[in-house]
C-alpha positions as CSV (number, residue, x, y, z in Angstrom):
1,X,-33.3,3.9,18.9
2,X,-29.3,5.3,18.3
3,X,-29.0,5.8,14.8
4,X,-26.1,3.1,13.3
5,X,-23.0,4.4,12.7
6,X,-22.3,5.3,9.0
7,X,-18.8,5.4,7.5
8,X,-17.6,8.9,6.1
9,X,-15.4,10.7,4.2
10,X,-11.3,9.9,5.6
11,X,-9.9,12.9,6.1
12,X,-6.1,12.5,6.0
13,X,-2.5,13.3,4.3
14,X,-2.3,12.9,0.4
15,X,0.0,9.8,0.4
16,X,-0.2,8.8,-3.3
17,X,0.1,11.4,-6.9
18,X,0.1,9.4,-10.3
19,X,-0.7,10.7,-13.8
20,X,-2.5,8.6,-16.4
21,X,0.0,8.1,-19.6
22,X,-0.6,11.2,-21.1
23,X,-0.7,13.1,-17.8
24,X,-5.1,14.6,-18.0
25,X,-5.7,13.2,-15.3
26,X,-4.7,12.5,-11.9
27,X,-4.8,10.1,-9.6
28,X,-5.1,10.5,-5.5
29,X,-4.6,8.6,-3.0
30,X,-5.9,9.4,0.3
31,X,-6.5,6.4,2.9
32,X,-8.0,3.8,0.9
33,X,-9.7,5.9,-1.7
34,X,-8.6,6.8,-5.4
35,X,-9.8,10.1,-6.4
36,X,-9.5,11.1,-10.1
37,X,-8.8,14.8,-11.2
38,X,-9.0,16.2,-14.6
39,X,-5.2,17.7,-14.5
40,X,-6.4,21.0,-16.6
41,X,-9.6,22.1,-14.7
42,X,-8.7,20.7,-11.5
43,X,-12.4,18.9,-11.5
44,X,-12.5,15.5,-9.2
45,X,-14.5,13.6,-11.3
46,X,-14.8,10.6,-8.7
47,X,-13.4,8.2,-6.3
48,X,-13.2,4.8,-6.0
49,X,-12.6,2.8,-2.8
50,X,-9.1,0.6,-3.1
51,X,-8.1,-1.1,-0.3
52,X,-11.0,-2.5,2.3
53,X,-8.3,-0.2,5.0
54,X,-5.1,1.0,5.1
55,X,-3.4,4.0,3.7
56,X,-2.3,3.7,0.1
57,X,1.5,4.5,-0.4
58,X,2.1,3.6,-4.1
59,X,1.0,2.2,-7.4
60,X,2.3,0.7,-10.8
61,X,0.5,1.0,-13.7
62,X,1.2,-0.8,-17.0
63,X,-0.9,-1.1,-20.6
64,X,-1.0,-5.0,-21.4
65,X,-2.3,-5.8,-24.9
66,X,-5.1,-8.0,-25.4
67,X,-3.7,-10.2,-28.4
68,X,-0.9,-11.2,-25.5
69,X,-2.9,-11.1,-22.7
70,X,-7.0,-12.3,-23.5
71,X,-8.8,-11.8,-20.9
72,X,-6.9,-8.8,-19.0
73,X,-7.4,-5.6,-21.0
74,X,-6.5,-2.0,-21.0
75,X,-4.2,-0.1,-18.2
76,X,-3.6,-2.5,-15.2
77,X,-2.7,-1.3,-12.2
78,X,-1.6,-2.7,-8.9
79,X,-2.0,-0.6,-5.9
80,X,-0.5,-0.8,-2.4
81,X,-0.5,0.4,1.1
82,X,0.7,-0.9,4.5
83,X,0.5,-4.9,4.2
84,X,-2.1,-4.9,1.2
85,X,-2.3,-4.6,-2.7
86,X,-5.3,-4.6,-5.0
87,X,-5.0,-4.9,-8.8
88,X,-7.6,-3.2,-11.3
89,X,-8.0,-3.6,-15.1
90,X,-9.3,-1.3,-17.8
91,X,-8.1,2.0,-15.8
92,X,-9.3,5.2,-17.0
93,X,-6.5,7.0,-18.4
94,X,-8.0,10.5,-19.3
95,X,-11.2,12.6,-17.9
96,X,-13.6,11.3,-20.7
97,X,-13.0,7.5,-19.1
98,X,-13.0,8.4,-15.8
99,X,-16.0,11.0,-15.8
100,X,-19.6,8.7,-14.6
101,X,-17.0,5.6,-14.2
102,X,-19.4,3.5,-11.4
103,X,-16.3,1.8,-9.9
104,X,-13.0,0.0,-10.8
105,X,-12.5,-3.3,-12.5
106,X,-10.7,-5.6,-9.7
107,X,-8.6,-8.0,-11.0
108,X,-8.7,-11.7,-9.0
109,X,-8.7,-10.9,-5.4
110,X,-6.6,-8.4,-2.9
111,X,-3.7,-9.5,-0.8
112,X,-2.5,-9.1,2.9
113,X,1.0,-9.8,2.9
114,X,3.1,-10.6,5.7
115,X,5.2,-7.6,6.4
116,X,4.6,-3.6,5.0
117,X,4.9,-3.5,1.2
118,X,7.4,-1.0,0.3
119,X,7.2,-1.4,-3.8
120,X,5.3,-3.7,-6.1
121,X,6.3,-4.0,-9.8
122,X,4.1,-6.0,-12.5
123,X,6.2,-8.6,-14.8
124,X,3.8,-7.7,-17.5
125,X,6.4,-9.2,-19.7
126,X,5.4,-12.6,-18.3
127,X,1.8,-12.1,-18.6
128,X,1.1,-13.6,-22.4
129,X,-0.6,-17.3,-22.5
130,X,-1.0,-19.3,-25.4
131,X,-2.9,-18.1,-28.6
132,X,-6.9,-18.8,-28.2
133,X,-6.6,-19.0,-23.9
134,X,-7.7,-16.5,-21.1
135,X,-5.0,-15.3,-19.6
136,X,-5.0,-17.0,-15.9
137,X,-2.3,-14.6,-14.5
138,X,-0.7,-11.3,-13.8
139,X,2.2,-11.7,-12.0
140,X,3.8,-8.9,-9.5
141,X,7.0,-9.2,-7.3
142,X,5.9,-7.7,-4.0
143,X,9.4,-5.9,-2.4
144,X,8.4,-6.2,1.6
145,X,9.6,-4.4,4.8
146,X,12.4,-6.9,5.6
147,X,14.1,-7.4,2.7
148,X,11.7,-10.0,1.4
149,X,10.5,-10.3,-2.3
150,X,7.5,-12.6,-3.2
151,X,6.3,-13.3,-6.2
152,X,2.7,-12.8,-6.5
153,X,0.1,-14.7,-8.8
154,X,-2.9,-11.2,-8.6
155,X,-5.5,-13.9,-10.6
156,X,-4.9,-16.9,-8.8
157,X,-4.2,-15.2,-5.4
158,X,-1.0,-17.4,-4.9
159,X,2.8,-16.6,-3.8
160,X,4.9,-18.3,-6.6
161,X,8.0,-17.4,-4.9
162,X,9.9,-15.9,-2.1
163,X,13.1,-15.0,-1.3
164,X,15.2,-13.5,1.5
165,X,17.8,-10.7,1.1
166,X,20.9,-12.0,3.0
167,X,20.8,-8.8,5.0
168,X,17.8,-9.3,6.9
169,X,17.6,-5.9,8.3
170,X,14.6,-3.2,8.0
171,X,14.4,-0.9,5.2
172,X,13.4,2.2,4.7
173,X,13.3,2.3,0.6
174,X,12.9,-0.5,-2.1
175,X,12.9,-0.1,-5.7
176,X,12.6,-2.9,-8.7
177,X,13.6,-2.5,-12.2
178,X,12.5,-4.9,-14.6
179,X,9.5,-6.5,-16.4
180,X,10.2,-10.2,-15.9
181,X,11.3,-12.2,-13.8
182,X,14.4,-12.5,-15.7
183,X,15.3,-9.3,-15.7
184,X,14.0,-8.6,-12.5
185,X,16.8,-6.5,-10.2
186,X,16.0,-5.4,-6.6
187,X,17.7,-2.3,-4.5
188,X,17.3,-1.9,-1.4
189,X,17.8,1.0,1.0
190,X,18.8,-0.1,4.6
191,X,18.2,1.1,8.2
192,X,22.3,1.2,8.3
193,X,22.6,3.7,5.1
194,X,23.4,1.5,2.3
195,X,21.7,0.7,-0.8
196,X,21.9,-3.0,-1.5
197,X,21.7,-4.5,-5.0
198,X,20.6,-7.9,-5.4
199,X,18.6,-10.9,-7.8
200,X,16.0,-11.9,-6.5
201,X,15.5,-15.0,-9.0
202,X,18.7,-16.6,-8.0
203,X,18.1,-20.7,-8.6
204,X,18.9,-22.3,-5.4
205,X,16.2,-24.3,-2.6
206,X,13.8,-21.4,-1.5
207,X,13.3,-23.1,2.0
208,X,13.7,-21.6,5.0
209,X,17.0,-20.8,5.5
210,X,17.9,-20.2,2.1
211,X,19.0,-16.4,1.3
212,X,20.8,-14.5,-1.5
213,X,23.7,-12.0,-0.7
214,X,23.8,-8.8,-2.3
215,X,25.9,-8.6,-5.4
216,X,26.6,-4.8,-4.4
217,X,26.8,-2.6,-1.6
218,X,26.5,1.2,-2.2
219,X,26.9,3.8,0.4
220,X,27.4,7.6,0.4
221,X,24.4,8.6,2.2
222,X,25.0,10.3,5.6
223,X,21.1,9.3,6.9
224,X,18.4,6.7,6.0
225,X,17.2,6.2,2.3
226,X,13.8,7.6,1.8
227,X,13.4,6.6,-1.6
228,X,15.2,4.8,-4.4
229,X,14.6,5.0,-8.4
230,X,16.1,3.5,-11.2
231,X,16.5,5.0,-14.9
232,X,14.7,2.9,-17.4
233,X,17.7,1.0,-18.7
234,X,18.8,0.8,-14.9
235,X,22.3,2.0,-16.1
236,X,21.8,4.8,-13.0
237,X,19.7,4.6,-9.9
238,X,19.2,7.7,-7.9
239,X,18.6,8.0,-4.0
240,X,17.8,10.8,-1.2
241,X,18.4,10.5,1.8
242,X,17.1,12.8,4.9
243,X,20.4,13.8,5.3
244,X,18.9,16.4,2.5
245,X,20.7,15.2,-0.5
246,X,20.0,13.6,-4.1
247,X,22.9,10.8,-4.9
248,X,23.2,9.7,-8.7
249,X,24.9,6.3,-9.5
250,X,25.9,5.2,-12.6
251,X,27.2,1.5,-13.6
252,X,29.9,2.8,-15.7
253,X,32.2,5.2,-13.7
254,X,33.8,6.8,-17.3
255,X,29.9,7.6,-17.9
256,X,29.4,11.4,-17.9
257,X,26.8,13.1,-17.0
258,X,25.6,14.3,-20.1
259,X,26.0,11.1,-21.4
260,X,23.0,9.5,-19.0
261,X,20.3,9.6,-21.3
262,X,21.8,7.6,-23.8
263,X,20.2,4.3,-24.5
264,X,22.4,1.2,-23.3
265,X,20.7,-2.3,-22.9
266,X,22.5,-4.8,-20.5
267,X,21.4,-8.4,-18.9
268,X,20.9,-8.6,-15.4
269,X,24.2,-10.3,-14.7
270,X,25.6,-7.5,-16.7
271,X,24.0,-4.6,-14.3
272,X,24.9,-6.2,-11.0
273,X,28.7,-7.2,-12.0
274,X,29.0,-3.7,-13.3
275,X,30.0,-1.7,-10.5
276,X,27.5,1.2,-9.5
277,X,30.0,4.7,-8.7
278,X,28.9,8.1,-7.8
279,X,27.8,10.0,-10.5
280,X,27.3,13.4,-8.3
281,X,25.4,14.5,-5.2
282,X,23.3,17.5,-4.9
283,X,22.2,19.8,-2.3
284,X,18.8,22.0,-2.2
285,X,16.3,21.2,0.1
286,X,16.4,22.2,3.8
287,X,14.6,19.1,5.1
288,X,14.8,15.7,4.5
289,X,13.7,14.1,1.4
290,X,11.1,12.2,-0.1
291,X,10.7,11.3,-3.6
292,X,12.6,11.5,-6.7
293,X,11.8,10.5,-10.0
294,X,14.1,9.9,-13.2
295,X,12.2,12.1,-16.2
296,X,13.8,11.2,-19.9
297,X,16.9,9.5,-18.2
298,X,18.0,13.4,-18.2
299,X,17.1,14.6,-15.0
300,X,15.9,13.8,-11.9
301,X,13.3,15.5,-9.8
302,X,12.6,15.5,-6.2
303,X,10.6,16.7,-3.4
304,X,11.0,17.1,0.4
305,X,9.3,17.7,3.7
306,X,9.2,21.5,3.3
307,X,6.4,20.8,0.3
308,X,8.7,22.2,-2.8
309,X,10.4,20.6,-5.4
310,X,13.3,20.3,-6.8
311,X,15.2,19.6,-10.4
312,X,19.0,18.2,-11.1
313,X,20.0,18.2,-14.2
């Protein structure tokens, strides 16, 4: 009698790199599997299964209290790949919590959206229920392949919301800033080179045919957007491109450079009436790129296909 097939290890690319908060340990995505690395020894000190299939592409990880939040506890994190997400509770966030860890708390139930999931953000601003009740929902806006942003009840396993970018066009790069949904800001990096920025919370009938146009168009790229990122006040978003180059934008063109990091609060109608300029543009890798990351609002970093990395001050 043929022996039944087992599943084994997936070997494939490294498609997802986080740190916990205070950077000991790492986690690793590779298909659907989490592994968890103590960052000093280099130890994998275990992996955890994620999605039921798929390739995992990205991951947003928050620390909700429990006096706000009763119910949900710890480091939440909402994980995505392809046309699914999965949300855990109580993540491990050094190598003491992860070491012998069995598996990973799920939170309510994963998600198959209807298009690829290009960036997920949890509104864990909007997450506190009334004092003495369990929390009954996490909420996450869901940033899809078309220009489509859904708002996504992880606990109840229900779409709140969903709205349609005017540009209905396929994207290559989408980034959210915000913890709420009303501060919530969408960019968006098109097939045709431009970065649109948009609300995605606009009041108006959600049916079918209702869309919201883009309160910005930025453009300075010579190829697609592989990646967007915004600084933590979203006073400057940053973009590469695999035409090889980092763009920095800035809302205030008399802004100078060393004057990013300082702290400026706006509204949301603030940001997206405030015209987004040029900042600068900077060369360095010799193949296209595909992250970048904002560290201190005083830098970015980056990294490209030819596996180095690079810094802009």
């Amino acid at each position: 009698m043929a022996h039944p097939i087992k599943k084994q290890e997936f070997l494939g690319a490294v498609t997802l790199v986080s740190f916990s908060v205070d950077g000991s340990l790492l986690y690793v995505g590779v298909g659907p599997t989490i592994f968890l690395y103590n960052t000093a020894s280099g130890d994998l000190l275990g992996e955890h299964q994620i999605l039921t299939r798929g390739i995992l592409h990205g991951c947003d990880v928050v620390r909700l209290h429990g006096s706000s939040t009763p119910g949900i506890e710890g480091y939440v994190g909402a994980f995505f790949g392809q046309k699914r997400v999965s949300c855990f509770q109580n993540l491990p966030q050094s190598p003491e919590e992860a070491q012998g860890l069995e598996e990973l708390t799920i939170l309510g139930k994963s998600k198959v959206f209807c298009d690829w999931v290009f960036d997920v953000q949890l509104l864990s601003d909007d997450c506190a229920s009334e004092e003495g009740e369990e929390s009954n929902k996490l909420l996450a806006a869901v940033g899809l392949a078309h220009n489509l942003v859904q708002i996504w009840n992880s606990v109840s396993n229900e779409i709140l919301r969903s709205v349609q970018c005017a540009d209905r066009c396929i994207l290559y790069a989408l980034a959210f800033h915000g913890r709420s949904q009303d501060t919530l800001v969408v960019a968006s990096g098109t097939v045709f080179q431009q970065i649109l920025l948009w609300d995605p919370m606009v009041e108006g009938d959600v049916g079918a045919d209702f869309a919201v146009a883009p309160a910005q168009r930025l453009h300075a790229h010579d190829g697609v957007l592989f990646k967007l990122a915004w600084s933590s006040d979203a006073q400057s978003l940053a973009s590469v491109s695999d035409d090889r180059t980092v763009q920095l934008w800035s809302n205030n063109g008399k802004t100078a450079v060393e004057q990013l990091h300082l702290p400026r609060i706006s509204s949301r109608e603030v940001l997206l009436s405030s015209k987004y300029s040029p900042v600068f543009r900077a060369w360095g890798h010799s193949a296209r790129i595909w992250d970048v990351s904002f560290w201190e609002d005083t830098w970015v970093g980056t990294c490209g296909v030819q596996q180095s990395t690079r810094r802009s001050d």
